[in-house]
N, C-alpha and C positions, 0 to 999 in steps of 0.2 A: 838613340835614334836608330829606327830603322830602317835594313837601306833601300826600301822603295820610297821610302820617307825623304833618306838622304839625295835620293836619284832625283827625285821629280825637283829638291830643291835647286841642286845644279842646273838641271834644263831651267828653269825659273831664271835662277840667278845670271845664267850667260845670257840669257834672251832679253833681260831688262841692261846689262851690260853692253851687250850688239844695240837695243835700241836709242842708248843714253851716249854710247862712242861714236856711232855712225855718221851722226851730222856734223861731229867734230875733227872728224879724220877728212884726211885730202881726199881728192876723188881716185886718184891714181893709189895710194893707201887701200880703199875703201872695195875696189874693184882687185886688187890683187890679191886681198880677203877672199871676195867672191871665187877668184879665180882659180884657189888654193882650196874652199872649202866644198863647193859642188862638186869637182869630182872623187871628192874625196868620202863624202858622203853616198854619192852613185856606187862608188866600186863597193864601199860597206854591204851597201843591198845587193850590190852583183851578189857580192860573195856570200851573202844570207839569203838569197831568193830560194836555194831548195828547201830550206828550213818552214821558208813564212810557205812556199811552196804545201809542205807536207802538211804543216798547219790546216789551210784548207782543203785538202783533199779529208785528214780528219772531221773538220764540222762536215764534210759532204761526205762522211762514211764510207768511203775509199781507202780504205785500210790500206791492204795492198801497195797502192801507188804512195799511198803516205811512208810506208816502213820501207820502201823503196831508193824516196826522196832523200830521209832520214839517212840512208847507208851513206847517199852520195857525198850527202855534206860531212856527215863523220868522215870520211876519207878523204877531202879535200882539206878539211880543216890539221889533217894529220900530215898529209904532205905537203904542207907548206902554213908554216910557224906565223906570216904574215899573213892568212887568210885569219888564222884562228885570233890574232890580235884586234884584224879592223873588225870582224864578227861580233866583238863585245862590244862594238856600238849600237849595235842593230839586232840582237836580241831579245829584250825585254827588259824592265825596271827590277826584276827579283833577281838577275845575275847577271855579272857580264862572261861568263865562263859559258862560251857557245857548245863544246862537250855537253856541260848538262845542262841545255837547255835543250840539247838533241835529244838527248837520254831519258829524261822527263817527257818529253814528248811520246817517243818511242813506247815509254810507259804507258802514255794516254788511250797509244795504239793498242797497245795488247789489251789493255783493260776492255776497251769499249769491245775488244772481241770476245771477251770472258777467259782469257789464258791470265788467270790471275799471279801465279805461281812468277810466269814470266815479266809480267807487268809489274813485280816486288822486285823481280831482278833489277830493272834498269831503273825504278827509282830507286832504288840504294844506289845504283854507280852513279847516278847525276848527283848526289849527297857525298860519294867519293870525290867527287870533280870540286864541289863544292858545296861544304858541309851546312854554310849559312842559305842556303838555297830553298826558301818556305814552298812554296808553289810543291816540289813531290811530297815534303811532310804531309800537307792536305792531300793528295793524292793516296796517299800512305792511308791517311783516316778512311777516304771515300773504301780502298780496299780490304781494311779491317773491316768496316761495317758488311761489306760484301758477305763478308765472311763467318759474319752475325759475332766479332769480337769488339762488345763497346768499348771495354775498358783501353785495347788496343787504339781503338778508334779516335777515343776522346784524347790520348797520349800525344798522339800524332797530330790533333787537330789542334791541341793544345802549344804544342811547338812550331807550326806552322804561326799560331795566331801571334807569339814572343818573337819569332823572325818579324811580321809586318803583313802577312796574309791573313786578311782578316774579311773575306767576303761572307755578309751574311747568309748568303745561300748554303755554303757549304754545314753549317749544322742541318740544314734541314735535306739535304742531299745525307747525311749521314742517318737522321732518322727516318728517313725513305730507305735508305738500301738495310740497316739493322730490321726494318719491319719486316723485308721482305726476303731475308736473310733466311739461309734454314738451320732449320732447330734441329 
């Protein structure tokens, strides 16, 4: 199983567990749940908001303020051991290791600016961070093909898809950028 596979089933499995418990716990039980688990979820986002932050300045092509974002949280997550723990809630389904989920991003960064060389650097360290980590393998593929190297390409895309990254677009994003790759 893999573990975007394994992820989505836990959110599944606690969510039909909360809804099958709920009307059988006391109310004062039931509220002390609540009371225990919102803010506990708020602080998660607190402390991932320059992440999901830098995210969007990326789709709005805001480089810059993205690889900015990116520092912040890498250094908050590094000085203090309890940011980087509630973070792996609130990162994403393909890792709870907020390191390389920043790294992988960072990568996305440089990529879309064409610093390709850089953009291999920090996916390999989010792969350092955490080796099971698909999302930069396909990143890895989209940059071989950049590069006009399919066999590279197909490697990486091929190990992304064995972690659980399996979005169809990304073959056809790799025979886009191999076409237009130079020879």
């Amino acid at each position: 199983m893999t573990r975007p596979v394994r992820n989505r089933l836990l959110v599944a499995a606690f969510m039909v567990a909360a809804f099958f418990a709920a009307p059988r716990l006391p109310n004062a039980a039931l509220w002390g749940a609540t009371a225990l688990t919102v803010p506990f979820v708020a602080l998660a986002l607190w402390v991932t908001s320059p992440f999901h932050k830098a995210r969007t300045l990326l789709r709005k092509k805001q480089f810059d303020g993205a690889a900015t974002e990116l520092a912040a949280f890498e250094t908050s997550l590094t000085q203090a051991g309890w940011k980087r723990a509630l973070a792996a809630l609130a990162v994403g389904l393909y890792t709870s290791n907020a390191l390389a989920a920043s790294r992988n991003t960072l990568g996305a960064v440089r990529l879309e600016q064409g610093k390709l060389d850089d953009a291999s650097t920090h996916f390999k360290a989010a792969l350092e961070h955490d080796a099971r980590y698909a999302v930069p393998w396909g990143n890895l593929a989209v940059l071989a093909a950049m590069r006009g190297d399919a066999v590279a390409a197909e490697e990486a895309r091929a190990k992304a898809a064995a972690l659980g990254f399996k979005p169809k677009i990304l073959a056809a994003v790799i025979k886009d950028k191999l076409a237009a790759a130079p020879r």
